[in-house]
C-alpha positions in Angstrom: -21.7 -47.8 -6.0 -18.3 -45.6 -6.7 -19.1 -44.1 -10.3 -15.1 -44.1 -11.6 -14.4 -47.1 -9.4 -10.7 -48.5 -10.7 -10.4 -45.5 -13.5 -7.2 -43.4 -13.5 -7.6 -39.5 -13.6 -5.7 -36.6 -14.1 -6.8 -33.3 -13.1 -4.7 -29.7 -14.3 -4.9 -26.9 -12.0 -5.3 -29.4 -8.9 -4.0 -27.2 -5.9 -7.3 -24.9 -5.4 -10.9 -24.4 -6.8 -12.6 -25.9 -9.3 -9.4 -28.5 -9.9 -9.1 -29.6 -6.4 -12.8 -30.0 -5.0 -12.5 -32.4 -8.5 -9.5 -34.0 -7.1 -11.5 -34.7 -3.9 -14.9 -35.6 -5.8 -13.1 -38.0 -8.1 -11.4 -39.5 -4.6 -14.8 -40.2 -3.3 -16.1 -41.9 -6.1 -13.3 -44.5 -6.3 -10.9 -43.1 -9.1 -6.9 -43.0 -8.9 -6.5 -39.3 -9.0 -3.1 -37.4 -9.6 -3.4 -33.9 -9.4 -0.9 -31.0 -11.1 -0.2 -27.7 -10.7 2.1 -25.4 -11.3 2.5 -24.2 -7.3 2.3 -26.4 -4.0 -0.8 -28.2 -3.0 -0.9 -30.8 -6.0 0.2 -34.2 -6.2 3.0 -33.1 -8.8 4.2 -30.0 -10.5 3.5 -29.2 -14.0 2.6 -26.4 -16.6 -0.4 -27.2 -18.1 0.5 -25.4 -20.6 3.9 -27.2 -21.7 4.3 -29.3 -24.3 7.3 -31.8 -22.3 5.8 -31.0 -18.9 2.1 -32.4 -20.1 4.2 -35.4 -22.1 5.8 -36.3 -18.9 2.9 -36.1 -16.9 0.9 -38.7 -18.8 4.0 -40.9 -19.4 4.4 -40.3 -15.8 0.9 -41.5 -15.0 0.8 -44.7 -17.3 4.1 -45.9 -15.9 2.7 -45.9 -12.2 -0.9 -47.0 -12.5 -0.8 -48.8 -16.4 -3.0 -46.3 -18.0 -5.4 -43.5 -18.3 -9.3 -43.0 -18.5 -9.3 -39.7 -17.2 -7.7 -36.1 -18.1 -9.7 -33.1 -16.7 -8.0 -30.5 -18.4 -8.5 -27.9 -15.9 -6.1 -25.2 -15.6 -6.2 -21.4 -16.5 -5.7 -17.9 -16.0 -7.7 -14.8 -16.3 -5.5 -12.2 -17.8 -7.7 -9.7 -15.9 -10.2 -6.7 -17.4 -7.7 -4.9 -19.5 -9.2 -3.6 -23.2 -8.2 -4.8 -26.0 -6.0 -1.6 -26.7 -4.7 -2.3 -23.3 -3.7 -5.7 -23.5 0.0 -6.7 -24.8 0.7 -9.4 -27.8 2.8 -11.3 -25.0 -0.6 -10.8 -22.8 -2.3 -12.6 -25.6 0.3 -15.4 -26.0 0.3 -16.4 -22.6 -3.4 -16.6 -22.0 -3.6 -18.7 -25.2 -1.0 -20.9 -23.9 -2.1 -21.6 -20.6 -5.7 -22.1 -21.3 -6.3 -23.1 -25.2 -2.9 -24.8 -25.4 -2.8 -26.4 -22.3 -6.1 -28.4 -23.3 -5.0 -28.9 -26.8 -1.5 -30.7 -25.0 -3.9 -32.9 -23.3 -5.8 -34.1 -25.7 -2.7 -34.6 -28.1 -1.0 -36.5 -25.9 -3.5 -38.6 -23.1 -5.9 -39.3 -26.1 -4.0 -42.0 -27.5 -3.4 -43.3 -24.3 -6.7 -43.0 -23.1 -8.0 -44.9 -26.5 -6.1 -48.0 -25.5 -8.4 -48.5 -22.1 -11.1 -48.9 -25.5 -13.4 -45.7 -23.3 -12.5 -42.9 -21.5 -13.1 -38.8 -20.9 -11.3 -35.9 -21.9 -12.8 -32.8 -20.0 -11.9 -29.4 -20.6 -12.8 -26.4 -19.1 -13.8 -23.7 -20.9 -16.4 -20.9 -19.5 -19.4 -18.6 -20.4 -16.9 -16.1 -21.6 -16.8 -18.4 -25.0 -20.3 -18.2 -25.6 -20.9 -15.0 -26.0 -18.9 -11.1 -25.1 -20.2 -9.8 -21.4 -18.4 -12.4 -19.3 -14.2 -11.8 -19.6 -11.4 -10.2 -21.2 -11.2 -10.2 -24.2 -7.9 -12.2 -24.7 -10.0 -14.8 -21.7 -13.1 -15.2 -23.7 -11.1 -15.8 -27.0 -9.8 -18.9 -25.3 -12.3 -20.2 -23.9 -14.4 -20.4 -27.6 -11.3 -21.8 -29.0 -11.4 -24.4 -26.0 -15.2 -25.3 -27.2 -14.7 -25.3 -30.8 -11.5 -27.7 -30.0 -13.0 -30.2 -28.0 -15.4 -30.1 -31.1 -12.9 -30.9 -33.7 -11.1 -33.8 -31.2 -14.3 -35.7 -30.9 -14.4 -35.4 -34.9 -10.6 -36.8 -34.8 -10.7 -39.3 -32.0 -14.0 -40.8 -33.5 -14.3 -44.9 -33.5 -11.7 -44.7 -30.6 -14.4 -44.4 -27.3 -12.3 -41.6 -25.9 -15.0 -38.3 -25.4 -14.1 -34.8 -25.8 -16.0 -32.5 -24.1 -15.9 -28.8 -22.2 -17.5 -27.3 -19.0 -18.2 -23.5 -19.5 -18.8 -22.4 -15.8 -20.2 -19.0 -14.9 -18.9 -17.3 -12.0 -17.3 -19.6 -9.6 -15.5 -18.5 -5.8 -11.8 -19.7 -6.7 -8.3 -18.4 -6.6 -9.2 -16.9 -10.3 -12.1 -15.0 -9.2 -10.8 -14.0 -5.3 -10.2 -10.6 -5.8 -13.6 -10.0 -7.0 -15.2 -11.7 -4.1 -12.7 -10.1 -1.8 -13.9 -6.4 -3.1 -17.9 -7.2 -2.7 -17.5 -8.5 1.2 -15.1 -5.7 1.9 -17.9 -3.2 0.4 -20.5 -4.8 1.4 -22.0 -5.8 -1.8 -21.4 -9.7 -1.5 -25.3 -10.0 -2.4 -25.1 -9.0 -5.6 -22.4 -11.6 -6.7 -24.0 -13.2 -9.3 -27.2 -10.9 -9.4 -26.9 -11.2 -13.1 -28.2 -14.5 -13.5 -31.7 -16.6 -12.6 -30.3 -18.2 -9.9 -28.8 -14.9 -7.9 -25.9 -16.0 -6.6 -22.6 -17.1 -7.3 -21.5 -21.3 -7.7 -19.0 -23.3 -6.2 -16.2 -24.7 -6.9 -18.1 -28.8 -6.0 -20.7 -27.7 -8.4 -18.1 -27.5 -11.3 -16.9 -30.9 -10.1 -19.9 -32.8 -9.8 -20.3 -31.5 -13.9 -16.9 -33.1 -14.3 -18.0 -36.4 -12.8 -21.1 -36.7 -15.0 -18.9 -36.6 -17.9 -15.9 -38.7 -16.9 -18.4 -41.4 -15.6 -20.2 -43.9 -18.2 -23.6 -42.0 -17.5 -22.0 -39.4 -19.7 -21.8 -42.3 -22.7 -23.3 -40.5 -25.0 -22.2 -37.0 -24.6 -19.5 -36.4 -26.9 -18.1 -32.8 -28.1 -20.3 -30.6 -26.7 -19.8 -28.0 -23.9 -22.0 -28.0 -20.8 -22.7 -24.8 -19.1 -23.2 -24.3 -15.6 -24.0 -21.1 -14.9 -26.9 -20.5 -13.0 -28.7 -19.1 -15.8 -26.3 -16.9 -16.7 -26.0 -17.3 -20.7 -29.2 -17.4 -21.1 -28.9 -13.5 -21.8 -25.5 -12.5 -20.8 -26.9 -8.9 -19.7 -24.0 -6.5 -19.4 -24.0 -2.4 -18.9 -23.7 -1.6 -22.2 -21.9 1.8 -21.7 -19.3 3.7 -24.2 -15.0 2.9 -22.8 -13.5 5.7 -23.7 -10.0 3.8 -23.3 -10.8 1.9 -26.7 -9.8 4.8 -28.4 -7.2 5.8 -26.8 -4.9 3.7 -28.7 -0.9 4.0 -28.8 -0.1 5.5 -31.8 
């Protein structure tokens, strides 16, 4: 039995990783599926982060297929490992507006939609960097807690209508976001310790990510409503960093 058989989905940040083996997971298991991105390899361009691109996109969607069930609010950036004496105000804006924005634009607008099917799933990712510090930038791991503590307060405000609010925080994943990472440990030998930090030892993939996704877009997931579901490998368990003194905090412009 196909677990979203005749449910319509859209997945942000569709043309690589965690977004597309969704795409291809939500295929399999019966669903329409229109994937976005902002580059080539999705079904249609869009910033996720775009208030008319993410308006037009659901309009877009209900037009062709007569509604929504789905929105897998997927797309983000990293902003890299800069301090936070490093980092620019225009840094901070565009982080926040790709990846706490974005999802708040997809709630706002394929919520009421969604509520008219009488059910449905809104799925945001969000990552262990929101838990806790250890895990991302700064400017990263600021919006992935507001990501959690937004799907909180849309399950409060969408309550009665059968739409569900929830967020994946994913530990470290092999996608476009974390290639250079995974590039530097195979190229010095030190792909084994990818993921040494958590209980599992090793790093996840990108299918693992979806497979969370499908549990909560599916009706197994009836009763899971604004809460975020790790998958990590362990990893938040402790969050265990090198706790060592960075001299570049102080050096601050003047």
């Amino acid at each position: 039995m196909q677990r979203l058989a005749g449910k319509v989905a859209i997945v942000t940040g569709a043309a690589s990783g965690i977004g597309k083996a969704t795409v291809e997971l939500f295929h399999s298991e019966g669903a329409t599926v229109v994937g976005a991105d902002v580059g080539d390899g999705a079904d249609v361009r869009a910033d996720a982060g775009s208030e008319e691109a993410v308006r037009d996109l659901v309009d877009q969607v209900v037009q062709q297929y007569g509604g929504l069930d789905i929105f897998f609010a997927n797309a983000g950036i990293s902003g890299g490992f800069a301090t936070i004496a490093e980092q620019t105000e225009a840094d901070w804006a565009e982080i926040l507006r790709v990846n706490l924005i974005g999802p708040f634009l997809a709630i706002k607008y394929a919520g009421p939609v969604i509520a008219k099917r009488g059910s449905g799933s809104i799925i945001c990712t969000a990552s262990v960097a929101g838990l806790r510090s250890g895990a991302g930038g700064a400017a990263y791991s600021a919006s992935k807690a507001g990501v959690i503590n937004l799907v909180q307060n849309a399950a409060q405000q969408l309550s009665g209508s059968g739409v569900r609010v929830n967020a994946i925080c994913p530990g470290l994943i092999e996608t476009g976001m974390t290639k250079p990472l995974y590039e530097l440990a195979r190229a010095t030998g030190r792909e084994e310790r990818l993921g040494e930090l958590n209980p599992t030892q090793r790093g996840g993939e990108p299918a693992e990510i979806a497979h969370a996704a499908l549990f909560l877009a599916s009706d197994e997931a009836s009763y899971v409503n604004g809460t975020a579901l790790v998958v990590d490998g362990g990893l938040s368990s402790s969050h265990p960093t090198a706790h060592r003194f960075n001299l570049r905090m102080l050096d601050v412009p003047s």
